[in-house]
C-alpha positions in Angstrom: 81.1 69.6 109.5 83.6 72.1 107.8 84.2 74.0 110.8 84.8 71.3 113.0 87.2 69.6 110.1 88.5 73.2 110.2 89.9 73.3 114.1 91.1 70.0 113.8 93.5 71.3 110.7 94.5 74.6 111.9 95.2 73.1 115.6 97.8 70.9 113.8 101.4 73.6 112.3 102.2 70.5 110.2 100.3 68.6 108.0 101.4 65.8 105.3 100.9 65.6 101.6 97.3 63.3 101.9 96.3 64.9 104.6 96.1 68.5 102.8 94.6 67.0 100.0 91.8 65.5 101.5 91.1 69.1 103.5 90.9 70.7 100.3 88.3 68.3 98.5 86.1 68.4 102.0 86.4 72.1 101.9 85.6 72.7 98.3 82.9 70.8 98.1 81.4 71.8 101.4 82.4 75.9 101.3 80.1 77.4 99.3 77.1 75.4 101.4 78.6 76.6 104.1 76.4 79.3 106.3 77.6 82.7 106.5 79.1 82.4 110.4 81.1 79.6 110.0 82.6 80.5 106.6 83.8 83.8 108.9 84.9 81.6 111.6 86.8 79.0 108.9 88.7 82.2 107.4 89.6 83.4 110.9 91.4 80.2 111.5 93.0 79.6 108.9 94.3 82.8 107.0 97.3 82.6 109.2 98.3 78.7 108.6 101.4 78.2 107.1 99.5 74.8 105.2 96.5 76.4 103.8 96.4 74.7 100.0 96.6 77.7 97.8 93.1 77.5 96.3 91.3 77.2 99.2 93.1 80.4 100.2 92.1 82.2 96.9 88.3 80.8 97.5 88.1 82.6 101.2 89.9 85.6 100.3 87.3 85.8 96.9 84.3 85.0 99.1 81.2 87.3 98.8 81.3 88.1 102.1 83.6 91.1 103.3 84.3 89.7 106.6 85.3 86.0 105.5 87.4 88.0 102.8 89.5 90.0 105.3 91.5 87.6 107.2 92.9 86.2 104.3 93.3 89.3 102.4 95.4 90.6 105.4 97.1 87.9 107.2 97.7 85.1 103.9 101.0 85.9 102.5 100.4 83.5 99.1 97.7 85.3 97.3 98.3 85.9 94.0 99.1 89.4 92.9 95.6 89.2 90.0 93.5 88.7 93.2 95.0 91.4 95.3 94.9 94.1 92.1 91.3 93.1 91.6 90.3 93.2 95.2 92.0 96.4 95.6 90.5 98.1 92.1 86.8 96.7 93.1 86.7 97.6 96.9 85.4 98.1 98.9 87.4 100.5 101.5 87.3 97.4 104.1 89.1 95.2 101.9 91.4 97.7 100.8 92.6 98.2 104.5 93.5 94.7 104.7 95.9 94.6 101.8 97.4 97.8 102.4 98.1 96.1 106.1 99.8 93.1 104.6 103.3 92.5 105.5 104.6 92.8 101.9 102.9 94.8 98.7 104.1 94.7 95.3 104.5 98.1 93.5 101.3 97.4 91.3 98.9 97.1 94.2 100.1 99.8 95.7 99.6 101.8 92.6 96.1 100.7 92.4 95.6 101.4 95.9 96.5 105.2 95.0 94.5 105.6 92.0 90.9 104.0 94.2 91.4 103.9 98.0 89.7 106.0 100.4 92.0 108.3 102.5 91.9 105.6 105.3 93.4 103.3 103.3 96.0 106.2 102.1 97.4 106.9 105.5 97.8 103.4 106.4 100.0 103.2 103.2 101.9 106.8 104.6 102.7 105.3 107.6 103.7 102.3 106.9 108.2 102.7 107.1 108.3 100.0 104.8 106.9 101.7 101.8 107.7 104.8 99.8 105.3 105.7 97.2 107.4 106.5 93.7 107.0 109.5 91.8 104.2 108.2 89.7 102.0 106.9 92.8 103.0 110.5 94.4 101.6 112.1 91.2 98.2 109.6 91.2 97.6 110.8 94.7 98.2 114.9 94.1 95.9 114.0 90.8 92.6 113.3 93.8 91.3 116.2 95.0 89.6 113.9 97.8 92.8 112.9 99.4 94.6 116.0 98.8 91.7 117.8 100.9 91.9 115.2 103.9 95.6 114.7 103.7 97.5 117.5 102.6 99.3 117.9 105.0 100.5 114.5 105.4 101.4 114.1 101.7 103.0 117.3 101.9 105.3 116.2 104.9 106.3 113.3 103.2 107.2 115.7 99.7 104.5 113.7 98.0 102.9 116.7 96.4 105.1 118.3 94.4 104.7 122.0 93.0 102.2 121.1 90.1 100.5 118.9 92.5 100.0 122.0 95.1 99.3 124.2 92.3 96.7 122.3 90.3 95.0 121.0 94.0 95.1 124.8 95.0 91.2 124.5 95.7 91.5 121.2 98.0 94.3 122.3 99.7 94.1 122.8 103.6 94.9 126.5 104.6 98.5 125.5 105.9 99.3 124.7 102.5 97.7 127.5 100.0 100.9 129.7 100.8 103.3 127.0 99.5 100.9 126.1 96.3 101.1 130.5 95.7 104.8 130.7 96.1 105.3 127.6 93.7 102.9 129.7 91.1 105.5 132.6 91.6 108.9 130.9 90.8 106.7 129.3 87.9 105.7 132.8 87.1 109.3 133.8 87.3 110.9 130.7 85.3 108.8 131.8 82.5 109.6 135.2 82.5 113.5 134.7 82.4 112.8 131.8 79.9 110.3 134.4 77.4 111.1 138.1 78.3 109.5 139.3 75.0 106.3 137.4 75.6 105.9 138.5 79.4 106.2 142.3 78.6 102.9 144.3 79.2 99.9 142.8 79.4 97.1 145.0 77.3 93.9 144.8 78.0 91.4 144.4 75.1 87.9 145.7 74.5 86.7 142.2 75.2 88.7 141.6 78.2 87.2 145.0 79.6 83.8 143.8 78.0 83.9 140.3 80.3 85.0 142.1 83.7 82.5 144.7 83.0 79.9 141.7 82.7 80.6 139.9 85.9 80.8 142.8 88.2 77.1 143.8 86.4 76.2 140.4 87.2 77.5 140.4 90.7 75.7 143.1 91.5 72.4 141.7 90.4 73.8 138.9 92.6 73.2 136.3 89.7 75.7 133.4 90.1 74.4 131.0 87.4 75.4 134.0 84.6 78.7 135.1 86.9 79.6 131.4 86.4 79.1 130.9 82.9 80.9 134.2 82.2 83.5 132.7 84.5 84.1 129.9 83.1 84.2 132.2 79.5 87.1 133.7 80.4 89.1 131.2 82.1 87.9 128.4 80.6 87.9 126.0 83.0 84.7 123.6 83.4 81.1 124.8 84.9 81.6 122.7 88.5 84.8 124.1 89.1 83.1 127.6 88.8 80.6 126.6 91.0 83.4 125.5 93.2 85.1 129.3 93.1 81.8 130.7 94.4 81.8 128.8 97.7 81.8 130.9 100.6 85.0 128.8 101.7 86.8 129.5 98.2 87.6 133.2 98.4 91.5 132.6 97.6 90.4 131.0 94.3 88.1 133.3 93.3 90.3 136.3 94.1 93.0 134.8 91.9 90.5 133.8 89.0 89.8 137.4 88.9 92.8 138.8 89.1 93.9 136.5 86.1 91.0 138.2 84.4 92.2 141.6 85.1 89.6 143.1 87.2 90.7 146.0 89.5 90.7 145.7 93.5 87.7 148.0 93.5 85.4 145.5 91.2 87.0 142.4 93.2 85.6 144.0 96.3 82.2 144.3 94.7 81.9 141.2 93.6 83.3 139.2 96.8 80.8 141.2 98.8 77.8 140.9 96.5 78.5 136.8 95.9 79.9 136.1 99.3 78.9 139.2 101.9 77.1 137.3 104.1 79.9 134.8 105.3 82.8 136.9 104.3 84.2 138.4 107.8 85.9 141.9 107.0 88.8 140.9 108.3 88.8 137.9 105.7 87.8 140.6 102.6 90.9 142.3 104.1 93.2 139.5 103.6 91.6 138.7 100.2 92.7 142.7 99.2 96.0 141.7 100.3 96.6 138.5 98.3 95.0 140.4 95.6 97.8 143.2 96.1 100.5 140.6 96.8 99.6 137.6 93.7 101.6 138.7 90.6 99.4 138.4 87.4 101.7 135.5 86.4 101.5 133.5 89.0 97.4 133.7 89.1 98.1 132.6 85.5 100.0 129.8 86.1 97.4 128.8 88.9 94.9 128.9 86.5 96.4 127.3 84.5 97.1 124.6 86.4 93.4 124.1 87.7 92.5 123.5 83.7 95.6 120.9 83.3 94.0 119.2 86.7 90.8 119.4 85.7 91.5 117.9 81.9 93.7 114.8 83.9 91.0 113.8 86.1 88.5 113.7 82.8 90.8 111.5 81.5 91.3 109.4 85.0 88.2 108.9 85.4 87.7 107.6 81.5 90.3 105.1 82.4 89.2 103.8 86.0 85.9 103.4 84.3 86.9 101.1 81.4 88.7 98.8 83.8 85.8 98.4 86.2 84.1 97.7 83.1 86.9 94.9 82.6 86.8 93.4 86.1 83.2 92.9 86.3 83.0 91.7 83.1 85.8 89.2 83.9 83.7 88.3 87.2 80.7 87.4 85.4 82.4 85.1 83.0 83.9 83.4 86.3 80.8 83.2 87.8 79.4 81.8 84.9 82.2 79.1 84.7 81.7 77.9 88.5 78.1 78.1 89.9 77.6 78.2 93.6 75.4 77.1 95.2 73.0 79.3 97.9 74.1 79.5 101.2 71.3 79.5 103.7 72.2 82.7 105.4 71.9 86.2 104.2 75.2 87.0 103.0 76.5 90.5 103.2 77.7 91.3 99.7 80.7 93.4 98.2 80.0 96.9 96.9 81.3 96.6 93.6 83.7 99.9 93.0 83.6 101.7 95.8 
């Protein structure tokens, strides 16, 4: 009966005052009894309608149901702005595509779109002409190491990812961009030194420095990685998984850095990139890691370094934050499901995945 009620409205552009009003009531009372295909077919007609009453609007682009959600989320331009920031901090991915593919977006969805989209989602926002991400929703996206890994290059075209961003991302970066991240470190590097001569002036090495590279060449050559990362991490003191992360075979640059920030000579760097990564490091690639090694100044594998710990501490802290909202959404969408019980619909329904 709804759907039928539903053609009959959307075939009409114009509608007057009672007739709207006795749409809504049939639809809010039927809706939720509603089976699962024509609830999709009932959104697909109507998203688009320029007489669509408001809250039956809100109730499709709300529904359960990702695909009765979408038409409204991307083709309704009335939404209100708490609907869209939810949708687009709960997810999923789907939904998030069809905000960021609405006609208009308010800086505060977009933001949210940066701190918990996909990178499908992302590009859709890059290429968009209309929009240009500010310098806060730049820095939200250089602060993901999964979109910085998938698009880079993208972000880096549109100077979305400025130094620190390159610099702390160094070990998501794609190849094109590791040279720009390194020459950043070195005017860093540079800055400081003009800024703190006294401070920058030799570099001694102390009987527990030489202690520490001593250790993890020893346990390089007894090819123990679990004891190589906890001294690692030791010295540097950055966190155990990004350790792990410096040992991949595809991580050479980073781990040739960490070292030289550690002090170790070209001869134990050799040793230990052979013994913890021989068998998929190419000597052509150990060559190129000899020549970063000889071309890196020790401040700018500092500042690298350093920048890897300041990324590391601000996606902790991120991820503290996202958490604590999602705890707040959901907790608000059980008190609103509490306030309004619905009734079963006789089909299956495919539900939203809550935070993804």
């Amino acid at each position: 009966m709804l759907l039928a009620a539903s053609e009959l409205f959307s075939g009409r552009a114009r509608h007057d005052v009672e007739e709207k009003r006795i749409f809504l009531e049939l639809a809010q009372n039927l809706l939720p009894s509603t089976s699962l295909g024509d609830r999709r077919r009932i959104s697909a007609l109507l998203a688009g309608h320029p007489e669509i009453p408001d809250d039956l609007l809100e109730q499709l682009a709300s529904d359960d149901d990702d695909l009765t959600a979408y038409p409204a989320l991307r083709y309704s331009p009335r939404l209100s702005v708490d609907l869209l920031l939810r949708t687009a901090r709960t997810g999923p991915d789907s939904l998030r595509k069809a905000i960021a593919n609405r006609p208009s977006l308010r800086d505060s969805v977009i933001t949210v779109l940066c701190e918990t989209a996909g990178a499908s989602v992302i590009r859709i926002l890059l290429e968009r002409d209309d929009i240009i991400l500010t310098q806060a929703q730049q820095s939200k996206l250089s602060c993901r190491s999964d979109i910085v890994a998938t698009l880079g290059l993208e972000l880096a075209g549109q100077d979305a990812l400025n130094p620190d961003g390159l610099m702390g991302q160094f070990l998501h970066l794609p190849d094109q961009l590791k040279p720009k991240a390194i020459a950043a470190a070195e005017m860093t590097s540079l800055v400081k030194q003009a800024q703190a001569p006294a401070t920058q002036t030799g570099r001694r090495t102390t009987a527990s420095r030489l202690k520490l590279q001593d250790a993890l060449v020893k346990e390089a050559l007894h090819q123990n990685r679990s004891r190589f990362v906890d001294l690692l991490g030791q010295g540097l003191g950055l966190p155990q998984p990004t350790c792990d992360l410096l040992l991949r075979h595809d991580q050479a640059e980073g781990l040739t850095i960490a070292l030289k920030t550690l002090g170790l000579s070209a001869a134990q760097l050799t040793t230990v990139l052979i013994r913890l990564t021989g068998d998929a490091l190419s000597l052509e690639r150990l060559r190129g890691m000899l020549r970063l090694y000889r071309t890196l100044s020790t401040g700018a594998a500092e500042v690298l370094v350093g920048q890897w710990i300041l990324h590391d501490q601000g996606a902790h802290t991120a991820s503290s934050a996202t958490s604590k909202l999602d705890a707040q959404y959901q907790d608000g969408a059980r008190r609103e499901g509490q306030s309004v019980q619905r009734p079963a619909t006789p089909e299956v329904a495919v539900k939203r995945t809550t935070g993804t």
